[in-house]
PLY file of the C-alpha trace (Angstrom):
ply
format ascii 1.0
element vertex 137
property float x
property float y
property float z
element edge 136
property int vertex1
property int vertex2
end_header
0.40 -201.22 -83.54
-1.10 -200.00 -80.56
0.34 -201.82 -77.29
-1.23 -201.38 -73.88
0.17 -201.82 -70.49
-2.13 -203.63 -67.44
-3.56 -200.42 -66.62
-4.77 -199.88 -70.06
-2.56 -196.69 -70.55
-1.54 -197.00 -74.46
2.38 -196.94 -74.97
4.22 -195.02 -77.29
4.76 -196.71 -80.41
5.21 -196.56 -83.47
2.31 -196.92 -86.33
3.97 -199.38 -88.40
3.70 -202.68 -88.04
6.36 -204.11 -85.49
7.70 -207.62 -87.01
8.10 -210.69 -85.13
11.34 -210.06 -83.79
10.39 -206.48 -81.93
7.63 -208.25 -80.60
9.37 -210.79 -79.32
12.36 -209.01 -77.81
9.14 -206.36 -76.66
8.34 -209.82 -74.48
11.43 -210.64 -73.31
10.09 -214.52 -73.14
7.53 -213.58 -71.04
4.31 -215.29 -71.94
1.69 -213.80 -73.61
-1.49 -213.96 -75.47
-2.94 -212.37 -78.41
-6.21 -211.15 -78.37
-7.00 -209.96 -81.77
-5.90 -210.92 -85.44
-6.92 -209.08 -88.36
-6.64 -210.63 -92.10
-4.16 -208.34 -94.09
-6.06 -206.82 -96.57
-9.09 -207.91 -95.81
-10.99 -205.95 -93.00
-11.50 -208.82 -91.19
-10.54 -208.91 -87.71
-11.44 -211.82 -85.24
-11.22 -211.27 -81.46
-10.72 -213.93 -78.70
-7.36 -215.76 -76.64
-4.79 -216.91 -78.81
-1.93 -218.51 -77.59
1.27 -218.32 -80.29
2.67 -221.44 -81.82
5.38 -223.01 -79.43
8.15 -222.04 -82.30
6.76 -218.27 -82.04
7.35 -218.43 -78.44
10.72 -219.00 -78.81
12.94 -215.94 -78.20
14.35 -214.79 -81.70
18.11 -215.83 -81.57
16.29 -219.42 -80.77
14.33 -219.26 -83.72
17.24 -218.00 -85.78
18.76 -221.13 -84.67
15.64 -223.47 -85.41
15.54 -222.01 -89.00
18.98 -222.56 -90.11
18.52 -225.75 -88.94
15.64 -226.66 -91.04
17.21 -224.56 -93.75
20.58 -226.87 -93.61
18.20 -230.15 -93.66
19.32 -230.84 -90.18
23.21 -231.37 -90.95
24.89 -230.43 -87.55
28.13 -230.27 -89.71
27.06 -227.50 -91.58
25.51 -225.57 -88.50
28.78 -225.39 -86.95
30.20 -223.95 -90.00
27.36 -221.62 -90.01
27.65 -220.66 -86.08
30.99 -221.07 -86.22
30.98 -223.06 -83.20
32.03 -226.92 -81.77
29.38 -229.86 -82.68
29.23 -230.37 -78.27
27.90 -226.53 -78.68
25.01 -227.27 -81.40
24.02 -230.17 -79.95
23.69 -228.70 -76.41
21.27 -225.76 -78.21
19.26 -228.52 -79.58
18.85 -230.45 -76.60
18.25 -227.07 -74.74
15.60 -225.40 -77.87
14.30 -229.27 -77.23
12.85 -229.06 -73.32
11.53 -225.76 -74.40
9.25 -227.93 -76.96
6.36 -230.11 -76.80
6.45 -233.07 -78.69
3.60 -232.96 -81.09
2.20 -236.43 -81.50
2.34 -237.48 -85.54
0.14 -240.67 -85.14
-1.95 -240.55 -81.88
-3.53 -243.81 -80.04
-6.86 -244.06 -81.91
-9.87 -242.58 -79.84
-11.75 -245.28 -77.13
-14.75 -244.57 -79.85
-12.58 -245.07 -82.24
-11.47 -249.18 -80.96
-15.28 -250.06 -80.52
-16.07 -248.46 -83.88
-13.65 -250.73 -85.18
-14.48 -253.76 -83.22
-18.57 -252.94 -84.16
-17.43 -253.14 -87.84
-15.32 -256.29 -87.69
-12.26 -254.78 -88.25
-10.55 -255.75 -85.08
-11.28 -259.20 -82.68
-12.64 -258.40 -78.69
-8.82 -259.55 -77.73
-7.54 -257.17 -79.98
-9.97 -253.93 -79.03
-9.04 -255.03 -75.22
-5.13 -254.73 -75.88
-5.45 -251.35 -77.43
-7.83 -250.21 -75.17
-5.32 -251.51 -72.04
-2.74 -250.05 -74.04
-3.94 -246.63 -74.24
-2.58 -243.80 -72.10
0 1
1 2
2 3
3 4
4 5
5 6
6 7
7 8
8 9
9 10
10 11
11 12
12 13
13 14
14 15
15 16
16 17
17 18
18 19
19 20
20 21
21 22
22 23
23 24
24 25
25 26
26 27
27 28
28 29
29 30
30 31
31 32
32 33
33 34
34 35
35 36
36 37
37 38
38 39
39 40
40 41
41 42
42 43
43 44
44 45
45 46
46 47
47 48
48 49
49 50
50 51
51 52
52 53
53 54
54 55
55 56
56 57
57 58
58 59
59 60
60 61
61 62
62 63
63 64
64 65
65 66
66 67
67 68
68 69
69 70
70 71
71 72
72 73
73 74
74 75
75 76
76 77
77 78
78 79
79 80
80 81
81 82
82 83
83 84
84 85
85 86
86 87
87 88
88 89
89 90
90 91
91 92
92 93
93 94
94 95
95 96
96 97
97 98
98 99
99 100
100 101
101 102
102 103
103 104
104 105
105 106
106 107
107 108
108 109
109 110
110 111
111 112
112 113
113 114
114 115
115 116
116 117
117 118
118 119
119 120
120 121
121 122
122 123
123 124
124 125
125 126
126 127
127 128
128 129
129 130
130 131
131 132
132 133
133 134
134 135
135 136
């Protein structure tokens, strides 16, 4: 992996691939951007501004933490025997992992398009289109 500073100069590193974690302790949860990916494998490499996935951004003890969550289906009981630590402890890492997170929206307010299509096809009365469209945020 090549990494270069603002002034372009390349810094010393080492050819193989650095994993996640490197790269994130390399960041020190600065934010950053990635502006190349290549496809394993493939020869295929695709240049532009990619920001990481919010979980990605994370710094790595965090996402330690995230994944044994998910891993223990959420049970706070068994992350404390895991982390070894009080349930006043996990839930305070949650709460704090939480602000650091946008909530991703599972089932958005339908599109302004979207409530006239509807009212157009019949689907939904004029009083109806009006409250979701008043509604909307």
């Amino acid at each position: 992996m090549k990494v270069k500073n603002l002034s372009g100069r390349t810094l010393n590193m080492t050819e193989q691939a650095m994993d996640w974690q490197e790269l994130t302790n390399l960041t020190r949860g600065r934010p950053f951007v990635v502006e190349r990916v290549r496809l394993a494998g493939s020869g295929v490499a695709i240049e532009g501004e990619f920001e990481l996935p919010q979980l990605a951004q994370l710094n790595v003890e965090d996402q330690v933490f995230v994944t044994a969550f998910v891993r223990c289906h959420g049970s706070i009981k068994e992350m404390e025997r895991i982390f070894g630590v009080s349930y006043p402890t996990i839930k305070s890492r949650l709460n704090r992992i939480t602000q650091m997170l946008d909530f991703v929206e599972t089932d958005p307010a339908p599109s302004r398009a979207d409530i006239i299509d509807r009212l157009r096809l019949g689907e939904i009365t004029a009083q109806q289109a009006l409250s979701e469209l008043e509604g909307r945020t």
